[in-house]
N, C-alpha and C positions, 0 to 999 in steps of 0.2 A: 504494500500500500504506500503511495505517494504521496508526499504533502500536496499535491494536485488531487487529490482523489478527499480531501477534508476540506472543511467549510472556511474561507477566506478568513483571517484574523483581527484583518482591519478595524470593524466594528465589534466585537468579540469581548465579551465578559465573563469572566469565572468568581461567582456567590459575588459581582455587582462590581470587580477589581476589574479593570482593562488588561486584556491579555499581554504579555509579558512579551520585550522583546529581548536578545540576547545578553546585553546590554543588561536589562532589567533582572535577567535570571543571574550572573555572575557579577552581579553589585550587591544585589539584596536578599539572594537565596541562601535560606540555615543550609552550608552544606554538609552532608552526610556520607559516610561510606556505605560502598553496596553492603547490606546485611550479612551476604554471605562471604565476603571478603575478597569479590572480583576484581581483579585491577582494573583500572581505566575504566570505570563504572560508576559515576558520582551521581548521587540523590541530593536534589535542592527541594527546600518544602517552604512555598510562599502558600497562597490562597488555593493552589494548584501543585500538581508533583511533578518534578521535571527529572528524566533518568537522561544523563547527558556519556555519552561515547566518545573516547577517543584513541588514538595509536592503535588501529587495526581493530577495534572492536562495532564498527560502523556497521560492518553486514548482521554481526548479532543481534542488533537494536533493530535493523531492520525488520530481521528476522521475526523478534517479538513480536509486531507489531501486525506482520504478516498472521501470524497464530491466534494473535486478541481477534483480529476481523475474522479469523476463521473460525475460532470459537462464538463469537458474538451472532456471528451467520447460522450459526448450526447446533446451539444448546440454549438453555435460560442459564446458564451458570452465572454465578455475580461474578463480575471484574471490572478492574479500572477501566474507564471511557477514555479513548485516546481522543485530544481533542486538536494535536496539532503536530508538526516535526517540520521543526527548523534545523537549518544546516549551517554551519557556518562560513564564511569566506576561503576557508581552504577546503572547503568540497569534502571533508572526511569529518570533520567533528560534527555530532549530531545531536540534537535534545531533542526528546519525547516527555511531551507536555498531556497530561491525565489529568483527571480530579483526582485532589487530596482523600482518603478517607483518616479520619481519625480512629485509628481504633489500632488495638495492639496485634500483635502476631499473635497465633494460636499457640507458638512455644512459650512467649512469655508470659500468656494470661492460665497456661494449662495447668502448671504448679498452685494455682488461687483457686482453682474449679474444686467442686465435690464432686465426689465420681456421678451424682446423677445430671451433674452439670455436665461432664463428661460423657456423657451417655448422651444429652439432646448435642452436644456436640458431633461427634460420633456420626448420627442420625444425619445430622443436615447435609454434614461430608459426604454419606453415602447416597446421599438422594444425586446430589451434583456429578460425582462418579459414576452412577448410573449409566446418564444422559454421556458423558464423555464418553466411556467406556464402553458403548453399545456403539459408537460412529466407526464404520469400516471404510477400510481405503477405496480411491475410486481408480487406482493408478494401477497399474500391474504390478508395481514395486510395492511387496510386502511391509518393508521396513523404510522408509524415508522423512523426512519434511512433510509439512501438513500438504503440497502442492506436487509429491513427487520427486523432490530434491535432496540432496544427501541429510543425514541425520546430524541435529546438533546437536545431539545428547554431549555430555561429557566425556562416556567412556572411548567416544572415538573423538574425541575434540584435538585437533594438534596444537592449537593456540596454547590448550593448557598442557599434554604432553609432550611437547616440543618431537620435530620432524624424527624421526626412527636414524639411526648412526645405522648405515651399511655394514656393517661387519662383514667379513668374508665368510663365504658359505651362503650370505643373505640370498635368496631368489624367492622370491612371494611367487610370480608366477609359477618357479618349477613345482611348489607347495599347492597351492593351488590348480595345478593342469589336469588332475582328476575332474574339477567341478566343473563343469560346462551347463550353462543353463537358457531354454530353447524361450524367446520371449516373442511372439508372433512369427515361430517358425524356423527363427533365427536364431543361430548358438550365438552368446556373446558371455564376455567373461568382464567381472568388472574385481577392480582390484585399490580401487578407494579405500581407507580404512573406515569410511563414515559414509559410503555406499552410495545410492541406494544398492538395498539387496531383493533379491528376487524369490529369494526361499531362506528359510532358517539357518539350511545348511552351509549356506554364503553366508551368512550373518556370523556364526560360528567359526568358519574359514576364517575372518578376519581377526576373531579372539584368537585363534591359535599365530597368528604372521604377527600379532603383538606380543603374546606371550614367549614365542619362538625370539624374538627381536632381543626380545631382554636375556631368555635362557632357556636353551634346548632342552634342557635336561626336563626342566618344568612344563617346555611346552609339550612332550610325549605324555606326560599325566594329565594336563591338562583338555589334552585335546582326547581321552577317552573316558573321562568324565563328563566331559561336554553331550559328548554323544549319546548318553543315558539320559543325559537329564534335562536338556537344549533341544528338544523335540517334541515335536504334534504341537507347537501352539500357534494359537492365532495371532493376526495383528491386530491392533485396536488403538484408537487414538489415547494416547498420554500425554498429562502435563508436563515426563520428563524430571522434572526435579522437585517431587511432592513431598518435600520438606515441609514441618510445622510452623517452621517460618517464611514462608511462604502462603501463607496463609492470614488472614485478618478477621479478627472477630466483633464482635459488635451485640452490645446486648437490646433486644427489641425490649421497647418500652411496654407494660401491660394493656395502654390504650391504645396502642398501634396495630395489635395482633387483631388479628382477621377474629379470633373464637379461643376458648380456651386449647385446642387440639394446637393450634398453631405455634411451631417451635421457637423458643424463646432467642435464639442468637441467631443471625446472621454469620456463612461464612464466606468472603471472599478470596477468590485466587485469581496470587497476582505471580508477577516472574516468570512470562510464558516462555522464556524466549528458547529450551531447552525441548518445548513439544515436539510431537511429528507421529508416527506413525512405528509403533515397537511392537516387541512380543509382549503379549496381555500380560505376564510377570512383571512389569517394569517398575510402574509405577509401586507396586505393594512392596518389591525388595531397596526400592530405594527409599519409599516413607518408615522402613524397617530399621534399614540402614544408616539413617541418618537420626535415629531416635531410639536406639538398640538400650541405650541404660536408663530410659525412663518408663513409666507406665503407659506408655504409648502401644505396648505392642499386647495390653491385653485388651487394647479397645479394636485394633486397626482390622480384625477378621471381621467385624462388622460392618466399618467403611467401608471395604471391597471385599473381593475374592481374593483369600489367602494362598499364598504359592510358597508351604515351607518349605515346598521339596527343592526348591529352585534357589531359594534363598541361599545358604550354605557357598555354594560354586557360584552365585553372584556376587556377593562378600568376599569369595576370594578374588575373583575378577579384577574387582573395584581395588584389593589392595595389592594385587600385581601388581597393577598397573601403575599405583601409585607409590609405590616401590621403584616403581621403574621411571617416573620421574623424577623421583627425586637423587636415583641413580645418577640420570642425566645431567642433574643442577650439582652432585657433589662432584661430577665427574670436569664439568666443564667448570666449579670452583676449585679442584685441582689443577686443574690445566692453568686456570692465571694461577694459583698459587704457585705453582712449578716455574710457570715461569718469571714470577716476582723473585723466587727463588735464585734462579737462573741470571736474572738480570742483576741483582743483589751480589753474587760468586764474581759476573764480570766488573762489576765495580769493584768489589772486593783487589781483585786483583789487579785491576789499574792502579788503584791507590798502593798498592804497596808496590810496583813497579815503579809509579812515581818517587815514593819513600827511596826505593834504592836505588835508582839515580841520582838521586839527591842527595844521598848516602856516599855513594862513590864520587861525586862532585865535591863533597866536601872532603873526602879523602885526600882528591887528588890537589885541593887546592893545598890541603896541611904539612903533606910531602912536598908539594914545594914550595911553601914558608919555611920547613925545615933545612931544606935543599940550601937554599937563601943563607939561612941562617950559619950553617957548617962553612959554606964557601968563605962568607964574611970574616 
């Protein structure tokens, strides 16, 4: 969706404040870091919410953005109103201007709940999961972006796992030249890490050229527990990263409710930008995973359908991988360490080549003061 595809801004008011121009958002916006500790991801909160992009994260934001209209197209689910996306002078920094909602994350209000508060919690979550969760793709690609495009989940994100180091022995395609998949007749083999995929079993291929990447030895285990337990499931659209904080609560007032039946909190979800089109386990191993030591996960088999069989080898996935970043970041802070090292030994040894020239300079000037001296 393009700032041409929203309502001009010129005249434009948010709760009676004239809309905001770039200028207005980076003089007078509380700024705030991404919640979940994204780089290059800043929250400004005036009358309105502005999530502003920069250094390479421009297509993410777009992305978001793309997933809110495709959600708002195709569910009642509550979420933030996009209400505008300014670019700025260098064609890459980007703001995404929403209405503000006040109300806290479901992580931070969850701890103050009583479990029957937790329970219409719970409830309202599941009703919204529903409706997501029953939308099937319309694309031939199994696994993609909400529109057919590769997946921006995390676990194939290269932005945040940085590009795979070729190692020798590396060949994805030789690893992959068993899988051939026929997509209107036609064999095509695709070999993206973040796809699209055309069948589970490509989806799975690419966890094993990741796992493989970091460590053979892990990727032959890996890739035959895959095979048990990475199978028969469907796609279905997810939010991708259904964190509790990601999430906003909001308590309904007694006189606003429809009847007494009517559930007392509002939940909205926000932080699309991670949707698209996954294996129906996605969403449940990652609201699992990302709330594994709180009481979250005696409520969560009611917000959706439970996948514990799945969970297990998707927890492991998740800390391959991030293992294997972090691989990357100690590996490439050895290398300048090695080479501060390095540059450190040649200075080293300049300065005492200096020293002993200097040394032997003065040597020779005292031998011949002495020289001098004896003739005299």
């Amino acid at each position: 969706m393009s700032s041409e595809s929203l309502p001009p801004v010129e005249n434009l008011t948010i709760n009676g404040v004239p809309f905001p121009t770039i200028e207005d958002i980076e003089q007078r916006g509380h700024r705030h870091q991404h919640p979940s500790g994204t780089p290059n991801i800043t929250i400004y909160r005036l009358a309105y919410l502005v999530k502003k992009s920069q250094n390479g994260r421009h297509d993410r934001l777009l992305k978001e953005i793309e997933n809110m209209k495709f959600v708002a197209e195709h569910t009642t689910i509550p979420i933030p109103k996009v209400l505008a996306v300014l670019t700025a002078d260098d064609g890459i920094t980007t703001y995404l201007v929403m209405n503000y909602i006040p109300a806290p994350t479901v992580a931070e209000a969850w701890p103050t709940l009583t479990p029957a508060e937790k329970e219409e919690v719970t409830l309202e979550l599941a009703k919204h999961l529903r409706h997501l969760h029953n939308l099937r793709p319309a694309s031939p690609a199994m696994f993609s972006g909400c529109n057919g495009g590769p997946l921006p989940g995390n676990l194939y994100d290269l932005h945040i796992y940085g590009k795979s180091r070729q190692s020798p022995g590396y060949d994805l395609e030789k690893m992959e030249s068993s899988l051939q998949y026929s997509q209107h007749g036609k064999r095509v083999l695709h070999h993206k890490y973040n796809g699209p995929f055309y069948s589970e079993a490509e989806w799975i291929a690419t966890l094993w050229a990741r796992c493989f990447d970091w460590n053979p030895r892990m990727h032959r285990a890996f890739r035959k527990m895959t095979e048990v337990t990475f199978c028969d499931h469907t796609a279905q659209f997810c939010h991708g990263d259904l964190q509790l904080q990601n999430m906003l609560l909001e308590r309904i007032p007694a006189e606003d409710r429809k009847d007494e039946f009517t559930n007392p909190f509002r939940v909205t979800l926000i932080d699309w930008e991670a949707a698209g089109w996954y294996p129906e386990f996605w969403d449940f191993c990652i609201s699992v995973f990302c709330a594994f030591k709180t009481d979250w996960t005696e409520y969560v088999d009611r917000a959706m359908k439970p996948y514990w069989k799945e969970y297990p080898l998707f927890k492991a996935a998740y800390e391959i991988l991030g293992e294997f970043q972090r691989m990357e970041t100690d590996n490439r802070a050895m290398d300048n360490d090695r080479s501060d090292v390095v540059a450190a030994k040649h200075q080293l040894n300049r300065m005492k080549a200096d020293k002993r020239r200097q040394e032997v300079a003065e040597m020779k000037m005292r031998k011949a003061a002495l020289s001098k001296r004896v003739q005299g």
